[in-house]
DRENKEPA-424915 format. One record per residue (C-alpha): x, y, z; residue number from 1; residue in three letters. Coordinates in nm, 4 decimals. Layout:
<atoms>
<atom east="X" north="Y" up="Z" resi="NUM" resn="ala"/>
...
</atoms>
This chain:
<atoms>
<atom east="0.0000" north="0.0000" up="0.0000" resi="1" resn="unk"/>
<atom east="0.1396" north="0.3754" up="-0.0792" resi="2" resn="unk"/>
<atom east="0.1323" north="0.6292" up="0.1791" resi="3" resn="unk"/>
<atom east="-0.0251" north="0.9111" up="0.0838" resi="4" resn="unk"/>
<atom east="0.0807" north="1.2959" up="0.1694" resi="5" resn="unk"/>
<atom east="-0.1485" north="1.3850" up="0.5089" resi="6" resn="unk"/>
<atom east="-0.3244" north="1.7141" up="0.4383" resi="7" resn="unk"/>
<atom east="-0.6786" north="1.7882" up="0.6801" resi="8" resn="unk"/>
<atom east="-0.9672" north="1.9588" up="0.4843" resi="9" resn="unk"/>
<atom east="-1.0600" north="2.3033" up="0.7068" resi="10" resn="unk"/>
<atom east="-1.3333" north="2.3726" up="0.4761" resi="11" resn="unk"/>
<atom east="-1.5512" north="2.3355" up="0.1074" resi="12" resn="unk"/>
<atom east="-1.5897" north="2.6281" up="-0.1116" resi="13" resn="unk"/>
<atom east="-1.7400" north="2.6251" up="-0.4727" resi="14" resn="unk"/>
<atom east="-1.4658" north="2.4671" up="-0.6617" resi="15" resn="unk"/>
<atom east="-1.2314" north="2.3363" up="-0.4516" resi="16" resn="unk"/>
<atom east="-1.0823" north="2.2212" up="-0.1107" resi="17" resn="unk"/>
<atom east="-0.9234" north="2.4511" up="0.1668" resi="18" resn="unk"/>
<atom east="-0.6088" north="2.2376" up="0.3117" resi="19" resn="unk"/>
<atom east="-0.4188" north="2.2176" up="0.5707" resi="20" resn="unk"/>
<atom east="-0.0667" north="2.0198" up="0.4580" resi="21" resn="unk"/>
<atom east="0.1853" north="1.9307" up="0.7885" resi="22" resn="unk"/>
<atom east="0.5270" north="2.0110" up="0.7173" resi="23" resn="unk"/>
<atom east="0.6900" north="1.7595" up="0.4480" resi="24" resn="unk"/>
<atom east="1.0287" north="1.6230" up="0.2785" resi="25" resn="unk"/>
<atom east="1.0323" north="1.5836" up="-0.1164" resi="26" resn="unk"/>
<atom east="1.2904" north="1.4593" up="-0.3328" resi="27" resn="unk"/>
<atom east="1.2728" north="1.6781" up="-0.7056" resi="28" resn="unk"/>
<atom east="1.4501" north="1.6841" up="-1.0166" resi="29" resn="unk"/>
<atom east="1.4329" north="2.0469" up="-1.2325" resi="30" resn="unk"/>
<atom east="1.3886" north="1.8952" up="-1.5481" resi="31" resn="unk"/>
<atom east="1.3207" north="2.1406" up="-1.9155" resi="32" resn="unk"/>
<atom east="1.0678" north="1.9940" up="-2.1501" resi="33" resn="unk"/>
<atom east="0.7139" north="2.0006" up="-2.2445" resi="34" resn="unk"/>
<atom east="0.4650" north="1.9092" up="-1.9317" resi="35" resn="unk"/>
<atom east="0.4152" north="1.5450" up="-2.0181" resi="36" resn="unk"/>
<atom east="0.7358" north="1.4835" up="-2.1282" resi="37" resn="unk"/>
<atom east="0.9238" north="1.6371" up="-1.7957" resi="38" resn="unk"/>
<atom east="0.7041" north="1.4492" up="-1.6103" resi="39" resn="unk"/>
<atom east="0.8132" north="1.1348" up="-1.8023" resi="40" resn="unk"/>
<atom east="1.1484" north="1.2449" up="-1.8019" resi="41" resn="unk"/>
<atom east="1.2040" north="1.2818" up="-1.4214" resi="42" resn="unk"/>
<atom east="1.0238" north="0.9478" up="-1.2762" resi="43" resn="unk"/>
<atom east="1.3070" north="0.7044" up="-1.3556" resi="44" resn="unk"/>
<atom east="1.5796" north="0.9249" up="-1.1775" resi="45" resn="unk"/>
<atom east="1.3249" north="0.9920" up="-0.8936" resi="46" resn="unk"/>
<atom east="1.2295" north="0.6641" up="-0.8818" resi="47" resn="unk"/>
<atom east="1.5812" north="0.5245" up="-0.8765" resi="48" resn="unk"/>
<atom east="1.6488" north="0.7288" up="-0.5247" resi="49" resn="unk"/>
<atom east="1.3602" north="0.6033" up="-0.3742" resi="50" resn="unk"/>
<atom east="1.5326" north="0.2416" up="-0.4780" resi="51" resn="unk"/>
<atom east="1.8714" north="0.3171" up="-0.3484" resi="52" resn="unk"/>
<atom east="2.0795" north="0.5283" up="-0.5464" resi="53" resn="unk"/>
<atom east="2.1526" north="0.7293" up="-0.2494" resi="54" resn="unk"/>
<atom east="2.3709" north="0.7823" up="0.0583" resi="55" resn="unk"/>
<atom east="2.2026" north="0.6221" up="0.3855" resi="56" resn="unk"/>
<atom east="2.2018" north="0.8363" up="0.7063" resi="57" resn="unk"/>
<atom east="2.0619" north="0.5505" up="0.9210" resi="58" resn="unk"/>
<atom east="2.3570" north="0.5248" up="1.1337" resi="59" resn="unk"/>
<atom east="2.4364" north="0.7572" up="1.4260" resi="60" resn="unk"/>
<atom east="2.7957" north="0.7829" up="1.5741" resi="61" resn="unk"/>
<atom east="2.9580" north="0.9177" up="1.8708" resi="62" resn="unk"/>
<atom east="2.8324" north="1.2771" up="1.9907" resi="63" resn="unk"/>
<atom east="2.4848" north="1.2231" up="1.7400" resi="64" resn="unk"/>
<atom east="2.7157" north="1.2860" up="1.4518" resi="65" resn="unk"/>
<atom east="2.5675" north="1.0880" up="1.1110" resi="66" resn="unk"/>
<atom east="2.7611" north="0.8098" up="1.0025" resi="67" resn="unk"/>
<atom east="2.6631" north="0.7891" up="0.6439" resi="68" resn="unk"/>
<atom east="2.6695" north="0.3977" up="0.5095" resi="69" resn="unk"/>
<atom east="2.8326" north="0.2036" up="0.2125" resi="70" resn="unk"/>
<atom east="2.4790" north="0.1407" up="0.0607" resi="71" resn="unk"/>
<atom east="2.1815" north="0.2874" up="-0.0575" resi="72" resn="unk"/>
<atom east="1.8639" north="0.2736" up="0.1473" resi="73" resn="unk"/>
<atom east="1.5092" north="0.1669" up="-0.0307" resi="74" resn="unk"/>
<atom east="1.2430" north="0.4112" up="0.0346" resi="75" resn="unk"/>
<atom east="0.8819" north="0.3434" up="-0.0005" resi="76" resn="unk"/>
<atom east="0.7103" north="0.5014" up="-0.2407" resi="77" resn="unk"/>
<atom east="0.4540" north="0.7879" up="-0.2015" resi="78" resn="unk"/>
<atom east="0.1466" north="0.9727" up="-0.3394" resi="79" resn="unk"/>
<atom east="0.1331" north="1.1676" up="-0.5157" resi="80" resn="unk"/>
<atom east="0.3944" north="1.2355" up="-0.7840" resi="81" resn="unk"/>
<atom east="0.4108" north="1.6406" up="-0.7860" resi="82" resn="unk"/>
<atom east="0.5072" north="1.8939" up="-1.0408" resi="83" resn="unk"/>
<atom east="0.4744" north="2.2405" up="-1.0771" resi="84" resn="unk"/>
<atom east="0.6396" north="2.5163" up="-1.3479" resi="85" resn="unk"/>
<atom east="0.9934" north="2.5718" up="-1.2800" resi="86" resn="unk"/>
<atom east="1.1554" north="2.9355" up="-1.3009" resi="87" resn="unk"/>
<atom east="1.1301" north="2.9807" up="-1.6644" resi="88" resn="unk"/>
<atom east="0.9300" north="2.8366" up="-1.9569" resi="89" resn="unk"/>
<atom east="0.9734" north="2.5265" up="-2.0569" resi="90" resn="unk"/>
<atom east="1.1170" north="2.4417" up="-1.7211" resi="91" resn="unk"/>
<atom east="0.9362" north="2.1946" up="-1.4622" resi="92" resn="unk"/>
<atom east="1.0322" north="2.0635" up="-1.0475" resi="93" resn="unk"/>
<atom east="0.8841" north="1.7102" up="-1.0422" resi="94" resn="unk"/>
<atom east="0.8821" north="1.5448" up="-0.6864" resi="95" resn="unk"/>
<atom east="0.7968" north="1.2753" up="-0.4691" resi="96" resn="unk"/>
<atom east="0.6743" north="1.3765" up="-0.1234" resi="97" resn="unk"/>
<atom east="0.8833" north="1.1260" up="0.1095" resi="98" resn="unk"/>
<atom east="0.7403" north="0.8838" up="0.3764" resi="99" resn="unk"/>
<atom east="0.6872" north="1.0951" up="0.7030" resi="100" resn="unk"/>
<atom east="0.9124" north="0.9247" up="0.9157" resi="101" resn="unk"/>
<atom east="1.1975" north="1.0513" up="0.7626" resi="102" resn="unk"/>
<atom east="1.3568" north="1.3611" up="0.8820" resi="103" resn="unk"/>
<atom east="1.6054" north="1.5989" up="0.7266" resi="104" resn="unk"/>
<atom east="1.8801" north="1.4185" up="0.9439" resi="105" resn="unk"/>
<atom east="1.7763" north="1.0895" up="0.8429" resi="106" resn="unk"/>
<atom east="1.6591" north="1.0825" up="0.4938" resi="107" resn="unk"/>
<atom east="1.9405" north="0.9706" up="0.2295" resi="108" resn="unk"/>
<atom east="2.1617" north="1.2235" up="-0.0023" resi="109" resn="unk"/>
<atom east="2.1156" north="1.1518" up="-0.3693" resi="110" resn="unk"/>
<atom east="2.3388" north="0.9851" up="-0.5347" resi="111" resn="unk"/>
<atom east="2.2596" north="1.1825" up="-0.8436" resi="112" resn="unk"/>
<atom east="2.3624" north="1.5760" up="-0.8134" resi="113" resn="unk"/>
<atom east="2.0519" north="1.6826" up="-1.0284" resi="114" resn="unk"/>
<atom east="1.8167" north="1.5646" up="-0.7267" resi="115" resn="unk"/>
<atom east="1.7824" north="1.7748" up="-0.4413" resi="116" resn="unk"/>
<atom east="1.6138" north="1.7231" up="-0.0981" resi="117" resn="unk"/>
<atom east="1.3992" north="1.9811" up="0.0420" resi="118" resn="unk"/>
<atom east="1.1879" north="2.0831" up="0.2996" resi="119" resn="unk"/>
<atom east="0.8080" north="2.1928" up="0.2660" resi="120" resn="unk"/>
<atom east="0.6805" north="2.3830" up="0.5426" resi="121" resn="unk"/>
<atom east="0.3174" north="2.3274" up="0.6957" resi="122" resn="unk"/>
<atom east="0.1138" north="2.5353" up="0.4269" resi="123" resn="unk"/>
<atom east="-0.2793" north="2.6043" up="0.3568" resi="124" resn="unk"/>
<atom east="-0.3544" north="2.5300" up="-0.0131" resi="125" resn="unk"/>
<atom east="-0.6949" north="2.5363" up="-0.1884" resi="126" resn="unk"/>
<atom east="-0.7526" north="2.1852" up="-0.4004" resi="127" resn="unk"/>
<atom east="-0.9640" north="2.0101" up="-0.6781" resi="128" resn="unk"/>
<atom east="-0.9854" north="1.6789" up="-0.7510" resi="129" resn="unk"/>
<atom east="-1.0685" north="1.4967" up="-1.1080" resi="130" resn="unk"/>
<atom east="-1.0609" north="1.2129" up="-1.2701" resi="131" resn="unk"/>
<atom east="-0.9075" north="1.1338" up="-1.6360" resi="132" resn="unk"/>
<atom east="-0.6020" north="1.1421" up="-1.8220" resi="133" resn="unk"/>
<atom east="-0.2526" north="1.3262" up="-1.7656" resi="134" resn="unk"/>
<atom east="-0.2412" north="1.5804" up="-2.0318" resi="135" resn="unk"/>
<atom east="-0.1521" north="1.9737" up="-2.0155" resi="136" resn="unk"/>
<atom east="-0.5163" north="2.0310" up="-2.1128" resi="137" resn="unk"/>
<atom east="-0.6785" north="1.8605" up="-1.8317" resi="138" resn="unk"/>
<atom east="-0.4629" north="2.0097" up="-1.5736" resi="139" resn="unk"/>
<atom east="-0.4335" north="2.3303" up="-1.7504" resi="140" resn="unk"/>
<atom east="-0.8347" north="2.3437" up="-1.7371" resi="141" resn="unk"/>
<atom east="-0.8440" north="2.2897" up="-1.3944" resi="142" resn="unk"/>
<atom east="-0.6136" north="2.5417" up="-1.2344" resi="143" resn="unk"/>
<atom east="-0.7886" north="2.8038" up="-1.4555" resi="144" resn="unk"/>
<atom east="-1.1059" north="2.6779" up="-1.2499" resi="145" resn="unk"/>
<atom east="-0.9125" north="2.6772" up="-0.9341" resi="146" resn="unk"/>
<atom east="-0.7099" north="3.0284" up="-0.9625" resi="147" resn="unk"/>
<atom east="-1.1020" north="3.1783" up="-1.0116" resi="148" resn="unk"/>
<atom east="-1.2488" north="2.9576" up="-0.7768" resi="149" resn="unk"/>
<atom east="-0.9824" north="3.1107" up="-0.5093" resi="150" resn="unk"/>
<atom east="-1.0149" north="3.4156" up="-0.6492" resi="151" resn="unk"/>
<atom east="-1.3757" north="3.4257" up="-0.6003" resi="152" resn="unk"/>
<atom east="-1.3193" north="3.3221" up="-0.2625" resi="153" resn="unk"/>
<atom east="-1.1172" north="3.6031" up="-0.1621" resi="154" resn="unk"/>
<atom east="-0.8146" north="3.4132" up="-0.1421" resi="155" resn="unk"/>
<atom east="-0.4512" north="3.4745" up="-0.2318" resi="156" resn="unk"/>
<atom east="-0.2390" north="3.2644" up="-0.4058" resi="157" resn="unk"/>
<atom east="0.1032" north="3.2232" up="-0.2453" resi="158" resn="unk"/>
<atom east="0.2841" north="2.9873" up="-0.4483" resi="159" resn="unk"/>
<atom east="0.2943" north="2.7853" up="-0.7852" resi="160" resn="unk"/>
<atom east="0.0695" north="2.5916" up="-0.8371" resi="161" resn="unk"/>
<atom east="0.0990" north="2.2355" up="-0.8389" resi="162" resn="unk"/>
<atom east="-0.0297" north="1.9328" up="-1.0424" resi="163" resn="unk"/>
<atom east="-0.0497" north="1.5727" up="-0.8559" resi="164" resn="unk"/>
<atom east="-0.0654" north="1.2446" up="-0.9973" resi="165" resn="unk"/>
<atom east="-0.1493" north="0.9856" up="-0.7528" resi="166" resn="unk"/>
<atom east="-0.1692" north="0.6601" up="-1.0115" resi="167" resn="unk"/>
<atom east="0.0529" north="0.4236" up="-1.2331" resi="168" resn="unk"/>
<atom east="0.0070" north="0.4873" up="-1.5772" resi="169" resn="unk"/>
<atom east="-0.1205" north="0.1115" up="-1.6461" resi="170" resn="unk"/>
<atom east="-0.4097" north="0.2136" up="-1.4176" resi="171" resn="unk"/>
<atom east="-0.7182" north="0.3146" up="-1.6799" resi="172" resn="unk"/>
<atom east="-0.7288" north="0.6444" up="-1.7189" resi="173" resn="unk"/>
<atom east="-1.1390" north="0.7352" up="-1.6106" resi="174" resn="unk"/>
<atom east="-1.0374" north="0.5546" up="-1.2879" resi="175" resn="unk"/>
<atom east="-0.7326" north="0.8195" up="-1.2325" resi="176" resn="unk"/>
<atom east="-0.6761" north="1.0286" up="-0.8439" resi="177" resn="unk"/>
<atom east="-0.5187" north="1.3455" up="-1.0047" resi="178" resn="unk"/>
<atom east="-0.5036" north="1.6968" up="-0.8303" resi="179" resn="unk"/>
<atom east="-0.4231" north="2.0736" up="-0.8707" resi="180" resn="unk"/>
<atom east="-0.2829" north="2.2084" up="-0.5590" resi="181" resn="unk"/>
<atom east="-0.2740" north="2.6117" up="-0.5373" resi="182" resn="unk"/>
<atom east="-0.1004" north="2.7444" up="-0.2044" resi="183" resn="unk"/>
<atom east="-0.3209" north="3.0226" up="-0.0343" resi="184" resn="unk"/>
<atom east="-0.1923" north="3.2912" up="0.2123" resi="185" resn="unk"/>
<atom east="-0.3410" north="3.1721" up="0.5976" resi="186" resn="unk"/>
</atoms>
């Protein structure tokens, strides 16, 4: 079974979900490319640090000082895969939110220097959930909806916003969990 990112629902407006998301790790990969294709592009890297192309911190030495090991460590995986636009066009983060039980002194340093570990703080985010396939379109639809919705709300946007796949792609595609995430200011 995959954990899924924790998140408690403070409220229902017209068009979406207020959130509540607890402070979280990810692991992301900048990756340049068309929003399928970076998508595409950045799962197999991703996907190889979650099965061990990293550098453990499970042991602890003398004085709490990290002892890194020899081997990689296998992390489970998580839901939902997460991307949002990067800081130009063309340019996308894709990420995996890691298991909660890892902490930034215990979770592993890629082994590849184009991944990056970082720290999400506990945020409030406005969300809407659909069904279908994974194409620009369909998520491009629905944060139009969303930035309104919030907009109509009175709410601020205070971030990118961010487009979450929660399924394998042998999964059918009316039976998909997908997601557009917009960060709101509290």
């Amino acid at each position: 079974m995959t954990e899924q990112q924790p998140y408690r629902v403070l409220g229902r407006h017209p068009g979406f979900e207020l959130r509540r998301y607890p402070a979280h790790l990810v692991v992301e990969l900048p990756i340049d490319g068309g929003f399928a294709a970076a998508g595409n592009a950045a799962f197999r890297p991703l996907a190889a640090y979650l099965s061990g192309a990293n550098r453990s911190r499970r042991g602890v030495g003398t004085a709490g000082q990290v002892v890194r090991e020899a081997g990689g460590e296998r992390i489970a995986m998580t839901a939902p895969v997460v991307q949002e636009e990067g800081d130009r066009p063309g340019n996308w983060r894709v990420w995996f939110v890691l298991p909660a039980r890892l902490t930034p002194a215990t979770v592993p340093e890629p082994a590849d220097p184009r991944i990056t570990v970082r720290a999400i703080p506990e945020q409030l985010a406005a969300a809407v959930r659909f069904a279908g396939r994974w194409t620009d379109r369909a998520f491009e639809q629905r944060a139009t909806a969303l930035g309104r919705a919030v907009a109509d709300a009175g709410l601020t946007p205070s971030g990118a916003i961010r487009y979450a796949r929660f399924d394998p792609p042998w999964k059918p595609w009316f039976l998909r969990h997908n997601e557009v995430v917009l960060p709101v200011v509290e």
